[in-house]
VOGU-3710 file (C-alpha; in Angstrom, 3 decimals, decimal comma):
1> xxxxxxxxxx> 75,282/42,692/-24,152  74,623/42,231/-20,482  77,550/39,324/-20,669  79,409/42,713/-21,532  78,319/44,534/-18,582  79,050/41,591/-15,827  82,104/41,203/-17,388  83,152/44,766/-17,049  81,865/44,588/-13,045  84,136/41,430/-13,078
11> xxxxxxxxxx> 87,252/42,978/-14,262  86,793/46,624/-12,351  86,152/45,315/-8,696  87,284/48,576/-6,784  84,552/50,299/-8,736  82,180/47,582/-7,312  83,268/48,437/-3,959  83,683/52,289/-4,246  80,087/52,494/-5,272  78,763/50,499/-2,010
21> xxxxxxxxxx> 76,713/52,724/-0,273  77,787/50,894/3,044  81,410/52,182/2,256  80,939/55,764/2,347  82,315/57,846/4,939  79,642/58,074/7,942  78,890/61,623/8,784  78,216/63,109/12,592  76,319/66,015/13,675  78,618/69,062/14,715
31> xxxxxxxxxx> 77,128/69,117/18,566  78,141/65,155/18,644  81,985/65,987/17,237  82,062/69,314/19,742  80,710/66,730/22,521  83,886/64,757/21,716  86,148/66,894/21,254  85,715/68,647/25,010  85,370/65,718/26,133  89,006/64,675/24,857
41> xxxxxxxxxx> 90,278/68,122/26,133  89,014/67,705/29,724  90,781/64,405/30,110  94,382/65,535/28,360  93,909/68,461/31,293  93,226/65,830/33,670  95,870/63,684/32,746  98,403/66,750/32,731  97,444/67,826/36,284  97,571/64,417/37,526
51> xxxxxxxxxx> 101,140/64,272/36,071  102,121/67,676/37,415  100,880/66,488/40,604  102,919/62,839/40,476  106,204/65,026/39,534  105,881/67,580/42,594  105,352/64,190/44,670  108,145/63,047/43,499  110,224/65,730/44,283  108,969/66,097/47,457
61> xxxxxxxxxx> 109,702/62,370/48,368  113,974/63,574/47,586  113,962/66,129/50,202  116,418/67,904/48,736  114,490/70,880/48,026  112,694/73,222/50,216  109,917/73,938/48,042  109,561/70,754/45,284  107,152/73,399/42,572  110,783/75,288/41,875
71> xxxxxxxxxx> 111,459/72,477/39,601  109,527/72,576/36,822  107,958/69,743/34,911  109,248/67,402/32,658  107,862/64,373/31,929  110,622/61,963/31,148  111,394/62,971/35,333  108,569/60,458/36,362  109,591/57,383/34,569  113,857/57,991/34,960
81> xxxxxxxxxx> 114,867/58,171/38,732  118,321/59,034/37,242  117,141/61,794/34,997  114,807/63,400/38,088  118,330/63,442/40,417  120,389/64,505/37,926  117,631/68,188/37,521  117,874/68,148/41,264  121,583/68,714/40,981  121,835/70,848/38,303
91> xxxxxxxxxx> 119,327/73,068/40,025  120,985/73,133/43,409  124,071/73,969/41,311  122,399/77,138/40,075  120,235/77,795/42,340  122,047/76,874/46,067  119,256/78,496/48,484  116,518/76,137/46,978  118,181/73,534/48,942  116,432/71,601/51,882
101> xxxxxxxxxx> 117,404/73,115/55,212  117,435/71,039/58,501  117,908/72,828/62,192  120,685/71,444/64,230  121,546/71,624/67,723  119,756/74,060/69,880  117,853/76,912/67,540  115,946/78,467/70,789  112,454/76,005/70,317  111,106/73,139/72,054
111> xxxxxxxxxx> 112,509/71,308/74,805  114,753/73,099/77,344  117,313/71,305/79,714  115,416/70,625/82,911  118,212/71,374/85,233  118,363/74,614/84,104  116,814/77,678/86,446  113,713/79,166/85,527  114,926/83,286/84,462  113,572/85,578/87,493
121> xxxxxxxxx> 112,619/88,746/85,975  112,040/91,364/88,557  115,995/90,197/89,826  117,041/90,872/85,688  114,923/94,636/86,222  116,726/95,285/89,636  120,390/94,712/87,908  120,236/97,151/86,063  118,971/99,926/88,800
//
C-alpha cells in the first residue's frame, strides 16, 4: 500500500508542489503595503514635476514664446524636437500674441546719443508764457 501512495505523489507532481508550504503566497501587514504605496505616489509626483519642469525648459530654450507655461504638457514634446516645434507653430497659429517680442531701434530706454543737448526745462516753461 504505501508503494500505492509514492506512486500516486510520483504521477501528481503539481500537487507535490502546490502543497509546499514555501510556495504559498507571502502576506504583508497593511501599514507595510500603505508605506509602499505612498511611497510609489510621491515619486510618480516627483517624476511628473520634474518632467513638467524639463518641458517648460524646453520651451523656454525656443524663444519663441513669451511666456513658455502657455503650452501645455505633453510628454512625447521632450524626447521629439520635431514634435515640440511643430506645437510651437500650431500655437502661434492660434494664438499670435503668445509670440516672443523683441524691442528694436530706439523704444525711449537706456543709452541716449551723447551729442545730443541735455532738455532745459525752465526755457520749455517760459515758451509757453
Amino acid at each position: 500500500m504505501p508503494e500505492e501512495n509514492a506512486q500516486e505523489v510520483v504521477e501528481n507532481p503539481a500537487q507535490v508542489i502546490a502543497d509546499d508550504p514555501a510556495d504559498e503566497p507571502k502576506t504583508y501587514d497593511a501599514d507595510y503595503v500603505n508605506g509602499l504605496k505612498k511611497e510609489a505616489i510621491d515619486h510618480r509626483h516627483k517624476a511628473t514635476t520634474l518632467a513638467t519642469r524639463l518641458h517648460t525648459e524646453l520651451v523656454r530654450q525656443t524663444g519663441r514664446l513669451a511666456d513658455p507655461a502657455e503650452l501645455g504638457f505633453d510628454p512625447t514634446h521632450l524626447d521629439d524636437p520635431e514634435a515640440l516645434s511643430a506645437a510651437i507653430d500650431e500655437l502661434l497659429t492660434r494664438k499670435p500674441h503668445y509670440a516672443a517680442r523683441t524691442p528694436h531701434g530706439n523704444v525711449g530706454q537706456g543709452a541716449k546719443d551723447q551729442g545730443a543737448q541735455p532738455g532745459n526745462l525752465i526755457s520749455t516753461l517760459k515758451s509757453f508764457v
